[in-house]
C-alpha positions in Angstrom: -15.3 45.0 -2.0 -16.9 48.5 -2.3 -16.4 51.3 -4.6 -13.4 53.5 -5.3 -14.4 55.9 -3.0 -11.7 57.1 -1.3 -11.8 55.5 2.4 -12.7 58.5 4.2 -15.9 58.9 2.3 -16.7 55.6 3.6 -16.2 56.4 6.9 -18.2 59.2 7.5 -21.6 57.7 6.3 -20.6 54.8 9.3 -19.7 57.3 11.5 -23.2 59.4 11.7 -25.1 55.8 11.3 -23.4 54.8 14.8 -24.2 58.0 15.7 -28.2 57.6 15.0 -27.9 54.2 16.0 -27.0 55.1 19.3 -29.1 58.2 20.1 -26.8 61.4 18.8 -23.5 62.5 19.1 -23.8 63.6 22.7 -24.4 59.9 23.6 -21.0 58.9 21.6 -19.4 62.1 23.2 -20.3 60.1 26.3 -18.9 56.9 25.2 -15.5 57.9 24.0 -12.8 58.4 26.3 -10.8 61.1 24.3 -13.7 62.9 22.1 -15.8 64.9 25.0 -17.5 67.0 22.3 -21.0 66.1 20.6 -20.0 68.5 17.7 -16.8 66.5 16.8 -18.6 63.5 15.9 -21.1 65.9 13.6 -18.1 66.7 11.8 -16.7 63.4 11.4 -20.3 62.9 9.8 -19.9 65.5 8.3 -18.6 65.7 4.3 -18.4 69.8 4.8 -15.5 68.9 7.0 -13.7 66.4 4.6 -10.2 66.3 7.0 -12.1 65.6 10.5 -12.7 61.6 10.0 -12.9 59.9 13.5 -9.5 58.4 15.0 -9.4 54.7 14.7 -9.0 54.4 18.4 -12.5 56.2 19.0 -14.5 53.8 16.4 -13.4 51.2 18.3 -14.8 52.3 21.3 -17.9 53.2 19.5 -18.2 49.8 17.9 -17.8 48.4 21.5 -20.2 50.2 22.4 -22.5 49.1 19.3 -22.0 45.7 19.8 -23.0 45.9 23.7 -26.0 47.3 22.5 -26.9 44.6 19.9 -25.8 47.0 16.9 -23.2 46.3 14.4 -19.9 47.4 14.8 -19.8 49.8 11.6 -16.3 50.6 11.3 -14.9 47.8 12.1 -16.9 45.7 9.6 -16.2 49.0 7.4 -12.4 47.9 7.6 -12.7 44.3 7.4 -14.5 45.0 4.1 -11.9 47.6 2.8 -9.1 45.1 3.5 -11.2 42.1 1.6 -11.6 40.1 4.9 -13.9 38.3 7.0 -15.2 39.9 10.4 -16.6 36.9 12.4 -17.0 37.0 16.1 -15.5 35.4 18.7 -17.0 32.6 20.5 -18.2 33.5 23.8 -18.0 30.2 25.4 -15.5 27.5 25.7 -15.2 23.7 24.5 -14.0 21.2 26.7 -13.2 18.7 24.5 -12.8 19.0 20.6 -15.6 16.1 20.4 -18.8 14.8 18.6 -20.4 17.6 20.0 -18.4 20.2 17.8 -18.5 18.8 14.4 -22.1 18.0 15.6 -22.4 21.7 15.9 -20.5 22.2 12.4 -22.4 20.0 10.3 -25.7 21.3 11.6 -24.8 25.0 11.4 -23.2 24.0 8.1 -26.7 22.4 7.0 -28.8 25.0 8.0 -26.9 27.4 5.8 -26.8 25.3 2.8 -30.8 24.3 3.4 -31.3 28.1 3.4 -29.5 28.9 0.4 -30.7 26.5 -1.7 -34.2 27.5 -0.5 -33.5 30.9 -1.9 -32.1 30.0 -5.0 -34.8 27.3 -5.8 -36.6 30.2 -7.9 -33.9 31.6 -9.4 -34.4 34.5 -7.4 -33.2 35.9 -3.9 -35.1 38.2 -2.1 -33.4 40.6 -0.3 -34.8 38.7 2.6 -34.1 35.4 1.4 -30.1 36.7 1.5 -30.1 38.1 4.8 -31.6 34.9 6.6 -28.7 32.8 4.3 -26.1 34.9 5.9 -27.1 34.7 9.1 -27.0 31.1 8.9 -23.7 31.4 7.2 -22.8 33.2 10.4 -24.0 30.6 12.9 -22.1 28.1 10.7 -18.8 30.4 11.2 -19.1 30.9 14.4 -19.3 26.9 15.2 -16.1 26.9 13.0 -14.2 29.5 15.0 -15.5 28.0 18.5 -13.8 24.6 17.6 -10.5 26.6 16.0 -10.4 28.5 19.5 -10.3 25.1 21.5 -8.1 23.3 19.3 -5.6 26.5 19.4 -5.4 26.2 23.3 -4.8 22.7 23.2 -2.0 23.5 20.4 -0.5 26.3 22.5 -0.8 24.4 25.7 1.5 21.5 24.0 -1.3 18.9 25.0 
């Protein structure tokens, strides 16, 4: 969980790394569908202007526009950390059947994550390189999770 910085002081380090991420604040300006003002989004980067903090509805549209352009979705992963949970994408595709294939899926995802891990730790030390390949694996992993909780929540819903 991070610090005891007040939220806001969170956000606005986010905020003006989307903005650089994506090439300025005239470029979210351009993204946003209520903000039409490149300068707004410098203030809500801003810690000189400690009341302008960008409206929830606006970093999502930013992040939506992050994630389109293979960037992470900053405030949203901001908020998922601030409320000690778990931001994991959906899956894109669907399942047919809940079958072999899935828990195929699981267990290998599962096993590459573990193989990396232990890989990392068999020094006692983990590189800051070494951590980001284990969560990425830890990723995949989730992601085969949620793919088989998404088909097996239709068939639920669907009274099959």
């Amino acid at each position: 969980m991070s610090e005891l910085k007040p939220i806001w002081m969170q956000v606005k380090p986010q905020t003006a790394a989307a903005s650089e991420e994506a090439g300025g604040d005239k470029v979210l300006a351009a993204v946003a569908s209520r903000i039409s003002h490149g300068t707004r989004f410098s203030e809500y980067s801003s810690f000189e202007y400690p009341n302008r903090v960008i409206p929830f509805d606006v970093a999502i549209e930013v992040d939506r526009f992050a994630l389109r352009q293979g960037r992470p979705p900053r405030h949203g992963l901001l908020l998922a950390e601030a409320l000690n949970m778990l931001l994991v994408p959906r899956p894109q595709g669907s399942m047919d059947d809940c079958d072999m294939a899935a828990l195929c899926k699981i267990s290998t995802e599962s096993a590459e994550a573990i193989a990396a891990f232990a890989s990392a730790r068999a020094d006692g030390v983990t590189t800051p390189e070494e951590a980001r390949l284990v969560r990425e694996k830890i990723s995949d992993a989730q992601t085969a999770f949620a793919e088989l909780d998404a088909r097996l929540k239709a068939i639920e819903e669907a009274g099959e």
